[in-house]
Structures are given as structure tokens and as C-alpha cells.
N, C-alpha and C positions, 0 to 999 in steps of 0.2 A: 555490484548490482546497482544498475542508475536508474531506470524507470521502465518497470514492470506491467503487460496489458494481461489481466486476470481475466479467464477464460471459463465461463459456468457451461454445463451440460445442456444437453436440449441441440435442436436443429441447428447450424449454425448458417448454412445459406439457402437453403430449401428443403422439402421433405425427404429429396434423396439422401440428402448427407446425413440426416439421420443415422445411417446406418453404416457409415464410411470414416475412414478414417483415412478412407486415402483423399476423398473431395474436400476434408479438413486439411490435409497438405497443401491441394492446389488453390482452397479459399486463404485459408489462415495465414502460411506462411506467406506470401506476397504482401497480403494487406501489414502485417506486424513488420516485415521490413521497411514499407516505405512507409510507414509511420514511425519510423524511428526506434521505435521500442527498444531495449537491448534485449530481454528475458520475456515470455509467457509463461505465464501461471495457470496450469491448468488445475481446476475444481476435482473432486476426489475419479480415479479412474478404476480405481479397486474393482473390482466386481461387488456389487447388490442386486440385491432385491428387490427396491420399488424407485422409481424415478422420481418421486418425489422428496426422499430424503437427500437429493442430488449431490450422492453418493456419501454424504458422510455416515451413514448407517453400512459399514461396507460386509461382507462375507468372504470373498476372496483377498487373503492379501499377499498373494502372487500370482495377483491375474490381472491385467485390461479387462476392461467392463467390454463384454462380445458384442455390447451394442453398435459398437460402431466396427469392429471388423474381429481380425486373430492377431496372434502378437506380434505375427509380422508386419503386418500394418500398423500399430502402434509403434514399430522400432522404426521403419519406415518414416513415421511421420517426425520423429523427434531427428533423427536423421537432415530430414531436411530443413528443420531448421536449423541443424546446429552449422547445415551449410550456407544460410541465407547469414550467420553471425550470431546467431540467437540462441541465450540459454535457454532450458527448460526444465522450471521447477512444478514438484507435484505438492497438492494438498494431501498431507499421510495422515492416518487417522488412529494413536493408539491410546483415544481417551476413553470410547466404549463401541459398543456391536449391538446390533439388533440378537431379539429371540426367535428368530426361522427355526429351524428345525433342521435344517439342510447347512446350517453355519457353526458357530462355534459354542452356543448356549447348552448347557449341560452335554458336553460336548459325548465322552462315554456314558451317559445317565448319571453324571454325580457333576459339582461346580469345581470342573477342569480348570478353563482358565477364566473364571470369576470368582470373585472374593464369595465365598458363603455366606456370611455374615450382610446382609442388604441394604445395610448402614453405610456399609462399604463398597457394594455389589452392584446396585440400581443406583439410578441417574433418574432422579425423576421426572429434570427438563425433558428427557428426550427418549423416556420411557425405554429405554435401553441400559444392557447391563457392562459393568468396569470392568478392564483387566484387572487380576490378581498379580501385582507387582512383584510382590513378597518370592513367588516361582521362580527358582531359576528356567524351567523352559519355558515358562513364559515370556520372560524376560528376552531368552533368547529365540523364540519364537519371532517376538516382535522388533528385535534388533538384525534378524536375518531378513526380513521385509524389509525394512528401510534398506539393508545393503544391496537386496537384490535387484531394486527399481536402480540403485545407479553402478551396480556390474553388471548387468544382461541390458537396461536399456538405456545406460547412459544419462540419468539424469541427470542435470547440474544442481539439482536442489531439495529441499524437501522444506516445505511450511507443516511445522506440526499444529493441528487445531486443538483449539479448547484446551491450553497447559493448563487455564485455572482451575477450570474442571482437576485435573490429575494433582495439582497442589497441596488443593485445600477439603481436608475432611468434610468439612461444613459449608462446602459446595452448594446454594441450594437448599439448604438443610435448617433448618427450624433447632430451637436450644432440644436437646432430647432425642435425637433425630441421630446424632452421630456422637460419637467416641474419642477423645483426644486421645493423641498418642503417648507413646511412652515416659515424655519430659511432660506433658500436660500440653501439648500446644497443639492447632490444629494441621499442621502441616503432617500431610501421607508420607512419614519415613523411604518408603519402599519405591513409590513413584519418583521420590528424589532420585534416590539411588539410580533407581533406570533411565532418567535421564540424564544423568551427569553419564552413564555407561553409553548411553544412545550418541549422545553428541563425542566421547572422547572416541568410540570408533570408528564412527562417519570420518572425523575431521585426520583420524589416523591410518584409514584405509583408503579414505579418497580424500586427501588435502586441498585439490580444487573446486570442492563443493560448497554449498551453503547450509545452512539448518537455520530456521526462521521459525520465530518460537509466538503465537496470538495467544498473548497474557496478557490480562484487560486490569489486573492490579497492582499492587504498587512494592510485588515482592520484590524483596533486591538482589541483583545481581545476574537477572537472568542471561545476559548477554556477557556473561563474563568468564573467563578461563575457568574451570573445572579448579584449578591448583592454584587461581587464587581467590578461588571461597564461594564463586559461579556457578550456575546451572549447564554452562557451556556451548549456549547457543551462537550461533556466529550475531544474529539480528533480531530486532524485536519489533514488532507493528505496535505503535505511535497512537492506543486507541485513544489516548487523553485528546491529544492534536486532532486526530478526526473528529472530536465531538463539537470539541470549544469551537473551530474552523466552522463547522458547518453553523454552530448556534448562532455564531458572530453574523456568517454571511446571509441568514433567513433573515436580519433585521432590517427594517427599513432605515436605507442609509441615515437619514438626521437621526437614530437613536443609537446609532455607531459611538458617537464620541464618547458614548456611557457605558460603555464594553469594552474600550482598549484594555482593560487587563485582560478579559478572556483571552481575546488575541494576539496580545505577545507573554502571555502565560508559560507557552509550549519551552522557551529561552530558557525556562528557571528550573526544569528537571532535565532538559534535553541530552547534557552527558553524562545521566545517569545510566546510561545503555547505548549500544548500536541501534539505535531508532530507524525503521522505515515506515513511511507515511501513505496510511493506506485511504483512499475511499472505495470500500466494499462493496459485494451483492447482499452484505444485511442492511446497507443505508438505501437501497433500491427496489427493498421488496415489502409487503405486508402494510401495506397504506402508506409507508414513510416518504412514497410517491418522487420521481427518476428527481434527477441533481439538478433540473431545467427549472424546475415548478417548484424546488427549492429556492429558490430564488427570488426576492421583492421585485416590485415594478411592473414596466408591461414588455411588451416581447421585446423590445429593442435592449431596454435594460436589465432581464433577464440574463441576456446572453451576454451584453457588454461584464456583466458582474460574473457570470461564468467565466467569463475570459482570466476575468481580475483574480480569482478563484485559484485558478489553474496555473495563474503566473505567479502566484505568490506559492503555491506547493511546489511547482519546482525550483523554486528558488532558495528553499527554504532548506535548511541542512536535513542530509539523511535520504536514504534512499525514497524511491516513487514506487506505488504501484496504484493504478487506473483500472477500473473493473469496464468490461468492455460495452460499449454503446452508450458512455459514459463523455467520451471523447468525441462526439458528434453531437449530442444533447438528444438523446432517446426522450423520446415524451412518455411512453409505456414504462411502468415498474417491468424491471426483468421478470419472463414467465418461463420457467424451463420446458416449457411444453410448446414454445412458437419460437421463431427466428429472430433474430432482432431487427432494426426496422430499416433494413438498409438503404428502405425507398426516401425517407428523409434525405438523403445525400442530395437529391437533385433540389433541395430549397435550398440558397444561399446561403442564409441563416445556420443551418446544422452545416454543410461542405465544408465550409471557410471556418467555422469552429474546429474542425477536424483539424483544418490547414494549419489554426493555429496550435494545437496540443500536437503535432507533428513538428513544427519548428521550434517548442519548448522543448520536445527530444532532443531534438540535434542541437539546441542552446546547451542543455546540459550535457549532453557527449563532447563539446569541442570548446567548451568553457573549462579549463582548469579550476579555478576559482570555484567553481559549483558542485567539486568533487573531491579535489584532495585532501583537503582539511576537513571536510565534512564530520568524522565523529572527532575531532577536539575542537579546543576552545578559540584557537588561532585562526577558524576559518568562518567567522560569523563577529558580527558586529552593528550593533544598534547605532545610528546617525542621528537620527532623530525622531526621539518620542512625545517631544514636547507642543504637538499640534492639537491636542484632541479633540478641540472644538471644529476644525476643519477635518478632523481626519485625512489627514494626509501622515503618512508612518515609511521612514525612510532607513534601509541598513543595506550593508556592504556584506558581501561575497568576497573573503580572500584567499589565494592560493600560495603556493610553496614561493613561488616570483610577485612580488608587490605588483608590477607592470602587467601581470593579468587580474587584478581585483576588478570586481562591478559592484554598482551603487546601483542597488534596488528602489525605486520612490511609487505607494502607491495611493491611489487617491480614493478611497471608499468611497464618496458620494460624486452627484451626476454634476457636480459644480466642476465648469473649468475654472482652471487658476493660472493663468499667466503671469508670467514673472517671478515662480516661485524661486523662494531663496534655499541652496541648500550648502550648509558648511562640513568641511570635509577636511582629511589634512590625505595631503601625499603629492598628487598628480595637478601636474596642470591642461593638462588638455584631455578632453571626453567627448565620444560620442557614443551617439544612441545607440542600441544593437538591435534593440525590440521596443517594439510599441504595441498593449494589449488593443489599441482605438484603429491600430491601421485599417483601410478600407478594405486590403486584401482579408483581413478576419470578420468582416462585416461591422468594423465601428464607425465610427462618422470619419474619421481622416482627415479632419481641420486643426487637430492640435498636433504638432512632433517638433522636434530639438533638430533638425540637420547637423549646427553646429551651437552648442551649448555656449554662452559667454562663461569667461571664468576668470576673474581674478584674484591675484594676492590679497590677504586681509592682514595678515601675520605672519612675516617673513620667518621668525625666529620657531614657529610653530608649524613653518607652513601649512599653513589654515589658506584656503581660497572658498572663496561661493560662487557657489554655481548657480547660475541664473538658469531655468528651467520651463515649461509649458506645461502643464499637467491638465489629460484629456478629463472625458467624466467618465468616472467609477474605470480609472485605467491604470494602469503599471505600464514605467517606463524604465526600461534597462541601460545603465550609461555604461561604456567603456571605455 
């Protein structure tokens, strides 16, 4: 999985589609092919209850939500993507359920498949109650869900939400509130157990799938084999990297150089798991205001730093995923009750941002170097962190063949620097691939490398520096 366009409920190109699933075919899938994308992520499709739990409150968990059609229109629609190229993973949801009446709460009149005990039972974020793990039909209640979205519809994946939720006893929970387990520790025995059982059958009845596990703490091993000591997940969303990333890039560039640890922090736990690098629908909604208006400066520099944003997450080891209208610069926080704003496309400004999160797809699909080594240690490497006071922060991209590595250089602030020096060993000759400043992305276009100077510094080393142009607030890709 190289970079993922994450898909939230609600209308997606007018108020017909609302209720189609087939106008989701003929919108969605063209637009996610010529963007590049490889995979869509769609938000929970379960059948609920109320729209505004956008869907992770789910009732049905062997059903497409009827909002948008029957399930043939949902096979239909995964169908076509998987002919346009495209995987399709779901958000699955077996951390807890609403109380309807009509779902699974006191399911015969007694706590079926919820812990009795309310310690264990209720959730109190989200006023909703927990599977009872401990069940075996429960257990396999909710292990034939997961199979059956990728036997009957072919899914390529499953993100499970909220694992921390299902880990940790004291979830949420105040001293007094919850019960240690057996050994005295807070970790739910039972939810272990079902998920090491969830991921070993997934990965043993469909071996071409994924399971992607949103654990936001610093348990260990979630992305690691079952047998050796693992929760079993195939990958794990990067919520560290999403925060420090985003904290880093709210600053106004000259307060940058007092933050380079934040951001190259991500380096120092990065293979402690199959990490992929998400920015969310929770960083776009509830005042946290869209990824645009995240951003210092004024509209020019907004987006140029968007740009810079964008080129450094796919540059950066570990899968992508982009929640959508995110790739265009949505000025609205996502509303699941309107469309997104697709009338922006005709300003320059938002098109040519597209343009460019479009051509950092296809950088990363046809870049080796940005993929194959991605979760060890062989495929990543710091050039140089020794600028802080310029901010300018330079590392290489390598792949299985030396002769495909790229040298990442980005520039945080709106200072150009001509004639920067960059030392390097291996290659002598490089050119540009990408420029975040090009005019075709809407940057100024006065700064680029054609052809990079490059000479020997240390033959015995070969060390050479490379002589460079760096735009403002820009990343520049050498090859």
C-alpha cells in the first residue's frame, strides 16, 4: 500500500449521490485514478443508525449502509475500482456498538455480547457499549464480519479503529473506574487474544489482504507477527508523526529552527512497526480547521508550505494516506452532511495543488527508492541535519539498486538560498525530478536545478557536493 485517498460519508458530488452508490463509481473512481492514488479508504459502511456517528456507531455488521444503494451496488462499486487498479480497504469497527434497540445491546434481554460488568462494558467517550471478548461467539461473530467483507465483497483491506480503546482496561477511565487483570496489569487479556485470532485468520484465509491497526500508544509490537510476540497487524497509522508534522508546520517559519527535533523525531521510533502516515478526518473537523488554515503566512505561503507539507510525507518512509479534499486545499473543515467543495478546483491556487499531490503519487509509484526499503533501516538516511538555524533539512531515499536513490533537500522558510552546499557520497551526476516551487503547482518558478553542479571533494570517500538552488518554503527532489 503506497498512498491511500480516505473517503468520509456524506454526499460526495451532489445531492443525488447521496443515495447511489453507483454515481460513487462513475465520480470516485476516475477521480482516484488520475490522481494517482493506489488504494481508497472508505469510512465505516456497516449499516447505523444515525449519520452523524459517520458510521463508526455501526448495527449491521454484514451489511452496506442502504444509504447509498443494495449490495449490489456496493460490489459493483468496489469492482470498479479494482478495475481502474485500485485497492479497497474498509474502516471495521469491533471496538464498540451503539444502544438502539434494533442492534445488538442487550441483544435477548440479558448482556449477550457486552461485558456485564461496565467497567468493562461502556465506553464512556462515545457513550457506547464493548464487545465481550472473553465469548467465543463472540469472538467469532466478529471474526466472520471481517471475513465476510473480503469473501462476498472483495475487499483488499480492513483498518480496524480505536485498538487502544480494546487494549487498555483504563481506556478513558479514572483510578477506580476499572479492574486490572489477572497479572495486575492494565492490558484486556481477552481483546488480545481476539486480535492476534482476527489478524492470524485474515492473513491465513486471504494472504493478499491488509489489516491496519489506529493505536495512538506506544504498545509494542502491534505490527508484528503473532509468533513473534505481535498483535499481528500487517501496518500501523504513525499517530506520533501526524501530530509533531503538523505542530512543526503551524509554526512560523523563523521559529522552525527551535523545533528540528520535533521534526526529525518520527526517525527515532520509525522501525518499531510497519508505520503508515496518515492525516485524518479527526485533523479536519471540530474547530481543528481543514490543513489550508493550518498553515503560517498569507495565501501564497500557505500553499507553498502545503506543498512543502505534502513533499516531505511522501517522501518520508512508510505508507501514505490523504483524507480527501485535503489534496486540493478544502478551505471548509469536512461536514458529512454537504459535499466537498469541488468548486475550488477552478482557482488556480487549489487545481495545481491537486496537480501537485497527483505527481507525488506517481513520484512514489515509479520511484523504487520510496518504496522498497521503506520499513528497514537500509532505505532512509539523514544527509544533513546540521542547518537549524536556516532550516534547511536534507536525507536520501534508497532502494534495493544504489543507481535509483533520491536526495530529498527541504527548505522551511520563504528564504531563497542559492548555491547551497550539499555533501553526499555515492553518485556523481543528479538531476532534479520534482520541484515543490514549480509554476505548474502555483509557486513562483524562479528557483530550479536543470543541471546541479557536482564535484569530487574525496575521492577515497567519494564525497562530492552538490551545488543546489533552494526555492522558498520548497523541497527539491534530485535524481
Amino acid at each position: 500500500m503506497k498512498c491511500i485517498w480516505r473517503v468520509g460519508c456524506g454526499p460526495i458530488n451532489d445531492e443525488e449521490s447521496y443515495n447511489s452508490y453507483d454515481q460513487m463509481r462513475e465520480t470516485l473512481v476516475p477521480y482516484v485514478r488520475d490522481m494517482g492514488f493506489t488504494h481508497v479508504e472508505l469510512m465505516p459502511v456497516m449499516e447505523h443508525p444515525f449519520d452523524g456517528s459517520w458510521g463508526y456507531q455501526g448495527t449491521g455488521y454484514f451489511a452496506p449502509t442502504s444509504r447509498y444503494g443494495d449490495p449490489q451496488g456496493f460490489m459493483a462499486l468496489v469492482e470498479a475500482f479494482h478495475r481502474a487498479g485500485i485497492g479497497v480497504v474498509l474502516d471495521w469497527v469491533p471496538s464498540h456498538f451503539p444502544y438502539d434497540a434494533h442492534g445488538l445491546y442487550m441483544f435477548d434481554g440479558a448482556n449477550t455480547y457486552e461485558y456485564a460488568d461496565m467497567r468493562k462494558g461502556f465506553h464512556p467517550d462515545w457513550n457506547s457499549y464493548i464487545f465481550n471478548y472473553r465469548r467465543g461467539e463472540v469472538k467469532s461473530f466478529l471474526i466472520s464480519s471481517a471475513r465476510f467483507w473480503m469473501d462476498k465483497f472483495h475487499i483488499d483491506g480492513i483498518r480496524v479503529d480505536a485498538v487502544s480503546s480494546m487494549l487498555k482496561l483504563n481506556y478513558s477511565r479514572k483510578h477506580g473506574q476499572w479492574e486490572p487483570n489477572e497479572h495486575g496489569g492494565d492490558g484486556n487479556l481477552e481483546a488480545i487474544a481476539f486480535i492476534k485470532d482476527l489478524n492470524e485468520t485474515i492473513f491465513r484465509d486471504f494472504p493478499d489482504t491488509q489489516t491496519i491497526a489506529e493505536e495512538a500508544t506506544d504498545w509494542p509490537g502491534i505490527s508484528r507477527p503473532t509468533y513473534a510476540g505481535g498483535l499481528g497487524f500487517g501496518m500501523k497509522w504513525m499517530m506520533g508523526w501526524m501530530h509533531d508534522t503538523l505542530d512543526y508546520f503551524k509554526l512560523d517559519p523563523i521559529h522552525r529552527q527551535h523545533h528540528q527535533d520535533k521534526f526529525s523525531f518520527s526517525m527515532m521510533y520509525y522501525y518499531d512497526e510497519n508505520f503508515m502516515l496518515p492525516l485524518s478526518h479527526d485533523e479536519v473537523v471540530h474547530g481543528k480547521s481543514p490543513m489550508i488554515y493550518k498553515m503560517p503566512g498569507d495565501e501564497w505561503q500557505k500553499f507553498a508550505n502545503l506543498r512543502l507539507l505534502y513533499s516531505y510525507m511522501f517522501t518520508h518512509p512508510g505508507g501514505k494516506l490523504l483524507f480527501m479534499g485535503d489534496e486540493f486545499g478544502a478551505t471548509n473543515e469536512w461536514n458529512y452532511k454537504s459535499e466537498l467543495q469541488w468548486d475550488l478546483l477552478q482557482y488556480d491556487a487549489h487545481k495545481l495543488l491537486k496537480d501537485c499531490v497527483a505527481d507525488l503519487n506517481h513520484l512514489l509509484k515509479n520511484e523504487p527508492a520510496l518504496y522498497e526499503n521503506q520499513f528497514n533501516i537500509y532505505g532512509f538516511e539523514w544527509v544533513d541535519l546540521n542547518h537549524r538555524s536556516e532550516s534547511v533539512i536534507v536525507y536520501k531515499r534508497k532502494g534495493q539498486n544504489p543507481e535509483e536513490d533520491i536526495l530529498v533537500i527541504l527548505n522551511m522558510t520563504p528564504v531563497v538560498r542559492r548555491n547551497w552546499k550539499v555533501f553526499t557520497n555515492g553518485k556523481s551526476v543528479w538531476k532534479e525530478i520534482f520541484n515543490s516551487d514549480d509554476k505548474k503547482y502555483w509557486g513562483s518558478g524562479d528557483v530550479f536545478n536543470p543541471e546541479p553542479q557536482v564535484q569530487l571533494v574525496n575521492k577515497k570517500e567519494k564525497l562530492y557536493e552538490i551545488n543546489v538552488h533552494l526555492p522558498p518554503l520548497g523541497a527539491v527532489i534530485l535524481k
